[in-house]
mmCIF file as Biopython writes it, N, C-alpha, C and O atoms, coordinates in Angstrom:
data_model
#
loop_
_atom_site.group_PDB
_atom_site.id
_atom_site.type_symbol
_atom_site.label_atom_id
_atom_site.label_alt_id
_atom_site.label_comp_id
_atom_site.label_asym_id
_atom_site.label_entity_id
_atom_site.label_seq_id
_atom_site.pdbx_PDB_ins_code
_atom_site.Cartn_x
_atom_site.Cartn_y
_atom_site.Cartn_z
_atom_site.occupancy
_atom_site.B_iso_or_equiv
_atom_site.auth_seq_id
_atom_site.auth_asym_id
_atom_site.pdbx_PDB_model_num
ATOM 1   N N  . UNK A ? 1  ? 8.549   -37.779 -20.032 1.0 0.0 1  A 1 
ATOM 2   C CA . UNK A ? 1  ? 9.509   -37.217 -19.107 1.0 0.0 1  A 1 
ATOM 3   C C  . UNK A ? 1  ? 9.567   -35.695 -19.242 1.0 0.0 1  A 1 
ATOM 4   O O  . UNK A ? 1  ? 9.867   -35.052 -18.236 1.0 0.0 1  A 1 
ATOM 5   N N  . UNK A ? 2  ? 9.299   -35.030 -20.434 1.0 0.0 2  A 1 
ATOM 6   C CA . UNK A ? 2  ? 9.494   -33.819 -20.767 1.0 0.0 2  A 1 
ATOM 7   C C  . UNK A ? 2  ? 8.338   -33.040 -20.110 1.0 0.0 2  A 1 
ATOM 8   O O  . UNK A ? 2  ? 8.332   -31.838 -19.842 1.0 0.0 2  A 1 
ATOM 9   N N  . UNK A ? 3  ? 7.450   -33.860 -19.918 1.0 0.0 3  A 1 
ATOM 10  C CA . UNK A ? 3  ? 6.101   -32.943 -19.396 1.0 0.0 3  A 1 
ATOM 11  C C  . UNK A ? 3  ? 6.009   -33.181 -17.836 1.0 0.0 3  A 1 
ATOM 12  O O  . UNK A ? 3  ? 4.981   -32.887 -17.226 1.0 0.0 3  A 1 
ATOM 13  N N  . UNK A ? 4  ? 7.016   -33.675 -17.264 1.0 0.0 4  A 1 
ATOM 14  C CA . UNK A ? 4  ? 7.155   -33.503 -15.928 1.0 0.0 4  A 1 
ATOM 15  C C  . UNK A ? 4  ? 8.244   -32.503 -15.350 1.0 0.0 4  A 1 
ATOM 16  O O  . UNK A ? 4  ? 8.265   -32.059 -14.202 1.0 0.0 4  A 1 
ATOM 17  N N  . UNK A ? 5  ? 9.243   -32.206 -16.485 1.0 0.0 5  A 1 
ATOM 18  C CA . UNK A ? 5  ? 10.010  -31.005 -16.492 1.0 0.0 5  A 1 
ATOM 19  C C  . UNK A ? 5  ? 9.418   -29.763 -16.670 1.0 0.0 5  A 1 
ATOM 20  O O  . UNK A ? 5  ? 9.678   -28.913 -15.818 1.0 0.0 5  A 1 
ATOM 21  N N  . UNK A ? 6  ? 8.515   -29.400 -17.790 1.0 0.0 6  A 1 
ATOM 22  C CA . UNK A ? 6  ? 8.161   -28.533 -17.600 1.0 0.0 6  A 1 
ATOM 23  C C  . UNK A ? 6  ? 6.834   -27.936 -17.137 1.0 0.0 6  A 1 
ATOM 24  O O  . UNK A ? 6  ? 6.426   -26.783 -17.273 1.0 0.0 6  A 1 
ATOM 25  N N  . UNK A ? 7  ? 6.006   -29.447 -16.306 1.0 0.0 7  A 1 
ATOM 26  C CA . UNK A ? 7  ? 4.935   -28.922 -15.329 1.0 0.0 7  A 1 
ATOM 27  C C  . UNK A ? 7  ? 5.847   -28.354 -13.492 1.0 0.0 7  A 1 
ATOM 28  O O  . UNK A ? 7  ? 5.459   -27.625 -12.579 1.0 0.0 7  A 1 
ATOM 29  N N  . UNK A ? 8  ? 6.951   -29.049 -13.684 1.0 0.0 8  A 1 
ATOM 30  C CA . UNK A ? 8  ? 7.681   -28.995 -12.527 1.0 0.0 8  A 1 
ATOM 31  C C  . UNK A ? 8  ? 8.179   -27.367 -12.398 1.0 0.0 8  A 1 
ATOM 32  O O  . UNK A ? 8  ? 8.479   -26.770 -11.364 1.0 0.0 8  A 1 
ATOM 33  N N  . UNK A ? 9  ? 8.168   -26.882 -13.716 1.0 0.0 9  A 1 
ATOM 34  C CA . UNK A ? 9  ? 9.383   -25.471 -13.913 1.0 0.0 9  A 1 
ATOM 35  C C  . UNK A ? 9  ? 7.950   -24.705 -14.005 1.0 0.0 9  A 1 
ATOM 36  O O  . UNK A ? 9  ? 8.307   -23.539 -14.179 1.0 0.0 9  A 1 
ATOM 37  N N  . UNK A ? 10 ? 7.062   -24.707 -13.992 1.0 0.0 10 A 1 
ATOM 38  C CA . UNK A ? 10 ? 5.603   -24.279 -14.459 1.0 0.0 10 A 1 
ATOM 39  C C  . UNK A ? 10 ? 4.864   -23.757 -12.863 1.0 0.0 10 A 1 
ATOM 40  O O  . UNK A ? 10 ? 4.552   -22.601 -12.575 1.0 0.0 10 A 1 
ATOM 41  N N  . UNK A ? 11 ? 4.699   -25.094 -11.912 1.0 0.0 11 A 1 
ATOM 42  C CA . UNK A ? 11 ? 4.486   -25.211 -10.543 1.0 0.0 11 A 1 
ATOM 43  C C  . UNK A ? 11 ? 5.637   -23.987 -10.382 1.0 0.0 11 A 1 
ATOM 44  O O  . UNK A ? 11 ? 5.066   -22.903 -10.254 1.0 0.0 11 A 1 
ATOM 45  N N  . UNK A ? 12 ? 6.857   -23.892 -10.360 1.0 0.0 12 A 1 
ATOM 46  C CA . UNK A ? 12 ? 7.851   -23.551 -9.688  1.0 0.0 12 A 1 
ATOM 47  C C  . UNK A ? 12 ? 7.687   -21.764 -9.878  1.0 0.0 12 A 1 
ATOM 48  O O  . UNK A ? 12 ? 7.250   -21.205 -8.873  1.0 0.0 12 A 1 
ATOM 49  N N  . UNK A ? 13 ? 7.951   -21.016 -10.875 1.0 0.0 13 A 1 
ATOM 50  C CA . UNK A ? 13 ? 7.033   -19.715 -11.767 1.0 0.0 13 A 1 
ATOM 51  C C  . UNK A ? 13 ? 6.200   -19.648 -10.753 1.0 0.0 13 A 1 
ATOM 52  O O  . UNK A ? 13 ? 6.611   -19.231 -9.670  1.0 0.0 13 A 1 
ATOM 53  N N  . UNK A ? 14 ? 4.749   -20.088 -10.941 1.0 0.0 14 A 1 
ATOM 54  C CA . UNK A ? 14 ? 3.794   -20.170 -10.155 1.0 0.0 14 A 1 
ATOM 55  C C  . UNK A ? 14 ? 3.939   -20.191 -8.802  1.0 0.0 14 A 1 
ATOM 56  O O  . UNK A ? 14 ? 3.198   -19.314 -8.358  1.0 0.0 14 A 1 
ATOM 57  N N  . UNK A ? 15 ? 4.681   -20.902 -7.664  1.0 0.0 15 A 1 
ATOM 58  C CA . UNK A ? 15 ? 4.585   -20.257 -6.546  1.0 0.0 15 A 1 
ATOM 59  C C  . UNK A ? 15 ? 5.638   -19.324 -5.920  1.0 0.0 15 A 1 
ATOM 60  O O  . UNK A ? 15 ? 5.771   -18.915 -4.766  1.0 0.0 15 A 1 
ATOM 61  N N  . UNK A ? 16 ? 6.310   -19.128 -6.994  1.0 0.0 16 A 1 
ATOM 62  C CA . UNK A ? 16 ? 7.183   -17.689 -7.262  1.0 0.0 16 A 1 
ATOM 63  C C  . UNK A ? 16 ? 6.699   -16.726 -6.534  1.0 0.0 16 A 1 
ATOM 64  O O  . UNK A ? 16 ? 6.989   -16.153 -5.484  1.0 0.0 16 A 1 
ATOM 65  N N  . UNK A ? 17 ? 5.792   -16.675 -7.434  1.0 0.0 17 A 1 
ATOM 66  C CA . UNK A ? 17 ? 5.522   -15.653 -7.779  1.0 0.0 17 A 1 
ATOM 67  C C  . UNK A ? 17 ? 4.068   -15.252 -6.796  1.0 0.0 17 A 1 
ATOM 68  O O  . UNK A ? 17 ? 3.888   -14.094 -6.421  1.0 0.0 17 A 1 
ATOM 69  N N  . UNK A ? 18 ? 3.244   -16.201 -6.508  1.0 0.0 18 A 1 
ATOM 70  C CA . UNK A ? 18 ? 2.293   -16.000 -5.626  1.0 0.0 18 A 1 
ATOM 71  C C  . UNK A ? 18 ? 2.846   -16.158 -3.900  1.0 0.0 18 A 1 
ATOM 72  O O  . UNK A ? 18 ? 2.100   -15.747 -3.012  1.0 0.0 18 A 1 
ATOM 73  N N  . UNK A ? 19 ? 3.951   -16.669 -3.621  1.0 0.0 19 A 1 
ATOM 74  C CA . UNK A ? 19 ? 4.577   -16.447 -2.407  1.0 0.0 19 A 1 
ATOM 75  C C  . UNK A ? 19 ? 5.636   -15.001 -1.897  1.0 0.0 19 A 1 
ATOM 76  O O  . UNK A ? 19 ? 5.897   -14.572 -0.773  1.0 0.0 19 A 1 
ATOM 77  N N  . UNK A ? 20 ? 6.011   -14.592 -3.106  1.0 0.0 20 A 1 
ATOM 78  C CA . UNK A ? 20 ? 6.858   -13.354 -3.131  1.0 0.0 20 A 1 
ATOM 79  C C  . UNK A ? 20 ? 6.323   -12.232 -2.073  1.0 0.0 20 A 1 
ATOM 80  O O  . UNK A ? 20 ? 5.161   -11.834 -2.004  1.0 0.0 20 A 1 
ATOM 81  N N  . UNK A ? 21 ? 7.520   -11.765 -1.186  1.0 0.0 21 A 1 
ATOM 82  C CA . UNK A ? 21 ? 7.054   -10.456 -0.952  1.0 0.0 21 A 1 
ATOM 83  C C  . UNK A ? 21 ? 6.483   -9.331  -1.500  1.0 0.0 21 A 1 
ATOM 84  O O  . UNK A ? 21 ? 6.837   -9.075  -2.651  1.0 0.0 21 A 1 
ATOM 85  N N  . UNK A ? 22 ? 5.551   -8.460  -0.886  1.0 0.0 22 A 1 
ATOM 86  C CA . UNK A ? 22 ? 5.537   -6.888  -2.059  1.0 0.0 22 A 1 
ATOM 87  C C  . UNK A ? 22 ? 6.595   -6.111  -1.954  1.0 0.0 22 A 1 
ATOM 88  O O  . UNK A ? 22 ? 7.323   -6.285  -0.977  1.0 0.0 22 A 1 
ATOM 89  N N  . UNK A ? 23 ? 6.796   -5.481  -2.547  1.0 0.0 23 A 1 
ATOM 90  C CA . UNK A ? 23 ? 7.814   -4.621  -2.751  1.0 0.0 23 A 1 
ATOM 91  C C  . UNK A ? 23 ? 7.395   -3.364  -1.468  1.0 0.0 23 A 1 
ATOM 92  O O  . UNK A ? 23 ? 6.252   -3.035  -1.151  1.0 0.0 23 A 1 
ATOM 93  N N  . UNK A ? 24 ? 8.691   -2.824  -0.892  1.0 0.0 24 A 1 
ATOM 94  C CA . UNK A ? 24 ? 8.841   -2.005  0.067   1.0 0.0 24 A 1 
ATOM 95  C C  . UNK A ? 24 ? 8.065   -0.739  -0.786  1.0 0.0 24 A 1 
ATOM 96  O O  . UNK A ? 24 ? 8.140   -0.359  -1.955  1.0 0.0 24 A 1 
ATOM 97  N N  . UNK A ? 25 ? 7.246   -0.266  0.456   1.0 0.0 25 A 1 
ATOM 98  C CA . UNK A ? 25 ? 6.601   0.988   0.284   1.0 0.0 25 A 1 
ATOM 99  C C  . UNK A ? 25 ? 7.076   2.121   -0.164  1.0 0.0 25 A 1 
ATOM 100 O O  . UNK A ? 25 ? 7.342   2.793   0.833   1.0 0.0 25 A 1 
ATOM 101 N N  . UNK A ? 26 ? 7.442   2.964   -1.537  1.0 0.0 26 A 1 
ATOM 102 C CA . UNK A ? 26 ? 8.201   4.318   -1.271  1.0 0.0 26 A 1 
ATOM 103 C C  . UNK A ? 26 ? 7.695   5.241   -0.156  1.0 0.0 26 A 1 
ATOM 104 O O  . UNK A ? 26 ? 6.819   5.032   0.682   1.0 0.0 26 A 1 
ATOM 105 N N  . UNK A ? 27 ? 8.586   6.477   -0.390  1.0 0.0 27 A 1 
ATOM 106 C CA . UNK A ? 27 ? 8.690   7.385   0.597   1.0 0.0 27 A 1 
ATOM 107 C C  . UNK A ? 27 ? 6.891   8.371   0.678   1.0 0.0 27 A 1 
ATOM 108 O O  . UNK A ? 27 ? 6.325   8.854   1.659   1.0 0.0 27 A 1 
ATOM 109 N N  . UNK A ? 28 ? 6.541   8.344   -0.532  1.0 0.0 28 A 1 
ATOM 110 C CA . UNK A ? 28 ? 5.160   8.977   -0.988  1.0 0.0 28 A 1 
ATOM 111 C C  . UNK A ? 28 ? 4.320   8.400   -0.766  1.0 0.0 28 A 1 
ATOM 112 O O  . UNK A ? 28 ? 3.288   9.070   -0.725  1.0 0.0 28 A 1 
ATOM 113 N N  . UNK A ? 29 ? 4.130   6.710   -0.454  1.0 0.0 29 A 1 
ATOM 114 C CA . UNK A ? 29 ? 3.314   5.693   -0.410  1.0 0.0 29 A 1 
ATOM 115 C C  . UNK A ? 29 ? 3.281   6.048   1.168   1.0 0.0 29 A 1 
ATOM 116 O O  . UNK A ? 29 ? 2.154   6.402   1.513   1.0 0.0 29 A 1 
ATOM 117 N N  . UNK A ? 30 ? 4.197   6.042   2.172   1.0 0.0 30 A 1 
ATOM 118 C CA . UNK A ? 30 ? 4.017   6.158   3.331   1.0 0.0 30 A 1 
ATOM 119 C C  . UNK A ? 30 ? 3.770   7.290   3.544   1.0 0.0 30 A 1 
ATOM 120 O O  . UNK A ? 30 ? 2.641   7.328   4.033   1.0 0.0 30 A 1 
ATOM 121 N N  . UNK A ? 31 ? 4.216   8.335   3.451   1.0 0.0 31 A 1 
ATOM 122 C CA . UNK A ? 31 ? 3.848   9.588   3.835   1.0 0.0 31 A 1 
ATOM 123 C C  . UNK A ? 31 ? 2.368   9.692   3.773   1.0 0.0 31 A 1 
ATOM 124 O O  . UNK A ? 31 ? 1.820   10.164  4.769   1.0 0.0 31 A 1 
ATOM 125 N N  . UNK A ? 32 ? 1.291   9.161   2.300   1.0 0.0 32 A 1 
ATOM 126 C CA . UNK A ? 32 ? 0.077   9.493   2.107   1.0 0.0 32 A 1 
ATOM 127 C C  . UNK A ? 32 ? -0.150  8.830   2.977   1.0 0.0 32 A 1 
ATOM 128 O O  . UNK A ? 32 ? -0.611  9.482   3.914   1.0 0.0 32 A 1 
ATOM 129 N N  . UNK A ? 33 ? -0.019  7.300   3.263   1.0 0.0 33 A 1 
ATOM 130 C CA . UNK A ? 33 ? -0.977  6.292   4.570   1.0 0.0 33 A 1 
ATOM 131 C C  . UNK A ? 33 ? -0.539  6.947   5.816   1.0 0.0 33 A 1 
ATOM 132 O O  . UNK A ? 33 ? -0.912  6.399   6.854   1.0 0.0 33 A 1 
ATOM 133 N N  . UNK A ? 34 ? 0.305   8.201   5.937   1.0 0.0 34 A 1 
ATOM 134 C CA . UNK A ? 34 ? 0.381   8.521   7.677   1.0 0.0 34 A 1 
ATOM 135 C C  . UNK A ? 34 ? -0.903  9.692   7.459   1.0 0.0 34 A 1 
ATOM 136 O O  . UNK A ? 34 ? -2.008  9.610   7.994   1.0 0.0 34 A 1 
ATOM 137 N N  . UNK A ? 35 ? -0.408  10.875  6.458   1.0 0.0 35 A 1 
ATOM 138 C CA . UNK A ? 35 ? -1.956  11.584  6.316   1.0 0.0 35 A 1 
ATOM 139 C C  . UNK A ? 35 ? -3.088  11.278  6.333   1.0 0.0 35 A 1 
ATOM 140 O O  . UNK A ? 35 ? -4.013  11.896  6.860   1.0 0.0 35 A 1 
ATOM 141 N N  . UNK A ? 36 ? -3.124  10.270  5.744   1.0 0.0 36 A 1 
ATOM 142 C CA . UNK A ? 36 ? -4.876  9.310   5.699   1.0 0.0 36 A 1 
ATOM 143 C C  . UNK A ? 36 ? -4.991  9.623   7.009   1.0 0.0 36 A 1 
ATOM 144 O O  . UNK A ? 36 ? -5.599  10.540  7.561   1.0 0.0 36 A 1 
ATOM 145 N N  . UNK A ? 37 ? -3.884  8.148   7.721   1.0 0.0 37 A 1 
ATOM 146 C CA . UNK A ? 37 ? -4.775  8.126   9.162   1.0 0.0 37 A 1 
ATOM 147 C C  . UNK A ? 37 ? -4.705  9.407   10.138  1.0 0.0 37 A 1 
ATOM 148 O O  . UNK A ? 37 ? -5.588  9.763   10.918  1.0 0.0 37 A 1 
ATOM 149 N N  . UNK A ? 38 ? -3.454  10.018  9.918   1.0 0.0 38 A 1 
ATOM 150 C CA . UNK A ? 38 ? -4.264  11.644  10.611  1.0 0.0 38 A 1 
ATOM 151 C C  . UNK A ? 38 ? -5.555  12.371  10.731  1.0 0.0 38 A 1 
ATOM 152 O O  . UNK A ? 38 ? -6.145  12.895  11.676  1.0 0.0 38 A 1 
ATOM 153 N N  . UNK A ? 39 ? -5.916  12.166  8.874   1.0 0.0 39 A 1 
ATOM 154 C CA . UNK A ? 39 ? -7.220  12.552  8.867   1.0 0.0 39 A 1 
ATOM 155 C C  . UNK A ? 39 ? -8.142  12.391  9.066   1.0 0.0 39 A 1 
ATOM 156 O O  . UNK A ? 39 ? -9.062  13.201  9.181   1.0 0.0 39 A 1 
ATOM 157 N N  . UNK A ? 40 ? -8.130  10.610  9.217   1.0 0.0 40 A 1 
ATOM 158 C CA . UNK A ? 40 ? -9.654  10.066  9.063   1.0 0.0 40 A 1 
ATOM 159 C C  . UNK A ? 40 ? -9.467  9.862   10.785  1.0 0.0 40 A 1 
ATOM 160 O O  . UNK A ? 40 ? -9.952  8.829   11.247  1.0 0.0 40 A 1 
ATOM 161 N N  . UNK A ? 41 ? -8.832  10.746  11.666  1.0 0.0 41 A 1 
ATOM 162 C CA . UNK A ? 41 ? -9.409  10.896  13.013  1.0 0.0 41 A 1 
ATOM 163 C C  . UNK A ? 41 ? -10.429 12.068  13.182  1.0 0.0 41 A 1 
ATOM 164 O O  . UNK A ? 41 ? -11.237 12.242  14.094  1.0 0.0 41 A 1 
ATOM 165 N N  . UNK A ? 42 ? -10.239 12.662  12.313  1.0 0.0 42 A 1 
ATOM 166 C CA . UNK A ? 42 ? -10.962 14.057  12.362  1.0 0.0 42 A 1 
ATOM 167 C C  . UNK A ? 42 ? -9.993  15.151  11.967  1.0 0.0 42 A 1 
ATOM 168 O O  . UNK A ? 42 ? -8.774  14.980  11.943  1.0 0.0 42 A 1 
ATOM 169 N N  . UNK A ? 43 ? -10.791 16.640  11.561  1.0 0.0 43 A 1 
ATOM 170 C CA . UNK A ? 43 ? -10.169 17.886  11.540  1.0 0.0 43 A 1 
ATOM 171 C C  . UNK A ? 43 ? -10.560 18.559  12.311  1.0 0.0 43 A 1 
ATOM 172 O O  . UNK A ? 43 ? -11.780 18.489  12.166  1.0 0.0 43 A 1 
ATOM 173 N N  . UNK A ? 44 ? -10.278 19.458  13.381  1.0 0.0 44 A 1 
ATOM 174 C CA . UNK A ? 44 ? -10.727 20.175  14.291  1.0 0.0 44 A 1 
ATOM 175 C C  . UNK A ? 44 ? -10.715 21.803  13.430  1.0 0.0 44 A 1 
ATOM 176 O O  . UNK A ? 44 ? -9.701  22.072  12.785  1.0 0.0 44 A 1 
ATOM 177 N N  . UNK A ? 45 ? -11.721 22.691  13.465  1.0 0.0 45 A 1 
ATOM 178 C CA . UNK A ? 45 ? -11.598 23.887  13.266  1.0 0.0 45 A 1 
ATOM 179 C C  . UNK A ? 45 ? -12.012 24.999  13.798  1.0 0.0 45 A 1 
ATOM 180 O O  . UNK A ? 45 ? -13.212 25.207  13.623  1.0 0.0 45 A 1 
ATOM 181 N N  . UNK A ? 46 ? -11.346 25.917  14.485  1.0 0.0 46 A 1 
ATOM 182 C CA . UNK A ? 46 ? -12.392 27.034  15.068  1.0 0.0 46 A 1 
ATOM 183 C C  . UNK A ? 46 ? -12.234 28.046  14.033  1.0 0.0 46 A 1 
ATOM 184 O O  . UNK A ? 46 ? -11.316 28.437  13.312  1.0 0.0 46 A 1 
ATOM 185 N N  . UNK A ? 47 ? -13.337 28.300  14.201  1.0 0.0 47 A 1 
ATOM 186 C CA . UNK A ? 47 ? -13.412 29.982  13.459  1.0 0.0 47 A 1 
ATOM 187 C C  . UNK A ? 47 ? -14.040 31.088  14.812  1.0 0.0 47 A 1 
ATOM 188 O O  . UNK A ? 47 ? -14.825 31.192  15.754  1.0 0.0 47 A 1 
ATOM 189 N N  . UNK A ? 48 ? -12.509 32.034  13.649  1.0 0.0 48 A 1 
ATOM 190 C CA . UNK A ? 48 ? -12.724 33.354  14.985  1.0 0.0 48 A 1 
ATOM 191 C C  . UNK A ? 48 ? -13.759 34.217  13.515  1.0 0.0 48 A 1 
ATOM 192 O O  . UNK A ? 48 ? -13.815 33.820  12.351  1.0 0.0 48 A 1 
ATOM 193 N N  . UNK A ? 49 ? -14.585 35.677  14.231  1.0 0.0 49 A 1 
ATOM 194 C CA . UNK A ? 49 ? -15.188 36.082  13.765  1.0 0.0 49 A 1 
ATOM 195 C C  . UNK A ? 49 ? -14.586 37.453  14.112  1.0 0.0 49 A 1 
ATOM 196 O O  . UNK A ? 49 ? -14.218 37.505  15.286  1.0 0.0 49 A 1 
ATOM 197 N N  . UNK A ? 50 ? -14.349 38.790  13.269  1.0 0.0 50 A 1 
ATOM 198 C CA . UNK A ? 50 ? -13.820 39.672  13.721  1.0 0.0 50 A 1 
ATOM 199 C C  . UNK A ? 50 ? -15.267 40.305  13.642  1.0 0.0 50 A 1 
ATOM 200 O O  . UNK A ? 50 ? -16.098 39.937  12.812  1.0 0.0 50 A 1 
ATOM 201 N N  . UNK A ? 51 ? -15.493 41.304  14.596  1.0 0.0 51 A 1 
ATOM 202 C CA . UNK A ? 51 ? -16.704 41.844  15.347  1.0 0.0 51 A 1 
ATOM 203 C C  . UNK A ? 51 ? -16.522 43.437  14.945  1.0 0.0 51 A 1 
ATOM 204 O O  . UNK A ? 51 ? -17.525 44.098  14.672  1.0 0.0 51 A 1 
ATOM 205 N N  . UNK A ? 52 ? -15.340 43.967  14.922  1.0 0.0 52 A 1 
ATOM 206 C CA . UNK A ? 52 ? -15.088 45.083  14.876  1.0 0.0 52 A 1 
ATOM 207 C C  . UNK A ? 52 ? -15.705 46.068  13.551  1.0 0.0 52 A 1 
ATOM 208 O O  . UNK A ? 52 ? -16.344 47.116  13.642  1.0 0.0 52 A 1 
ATOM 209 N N  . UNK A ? 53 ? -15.246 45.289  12.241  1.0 0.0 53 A 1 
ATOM 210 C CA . UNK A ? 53 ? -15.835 46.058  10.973  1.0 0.0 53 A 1 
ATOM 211 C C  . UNK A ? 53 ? -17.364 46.426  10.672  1.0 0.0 53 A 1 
ATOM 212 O O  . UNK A ? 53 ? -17.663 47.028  9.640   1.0 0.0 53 A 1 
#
């Protein structure tokens, strides 16, 4: 009987813990995944050339 208690409390731990939400993103976690995808659209750059000197 005892080993159906604690395969039961064992199972139970176990899909705890593999069904659980993740934990909410901090504020730094999102901020970097909005930069990522800013970036990985591209960087645009012009360069000016001063002519004068």
């Amino acid at each position: 009987m005892e080993i159906f208690i604690m395969l039961g409390v064992v199972l139970y731990l176990f899909t705890r813990d593999v069904f659980s939400k993740p934990p909410p993103k901090s504020v730094e976690e999102q901020l970097g995944e909005s930069i990522t995808k800013y970036l990985s659209k591209g960087v645009k750059v012009r360069i000016e050339t001063d002519d004068r000197g």
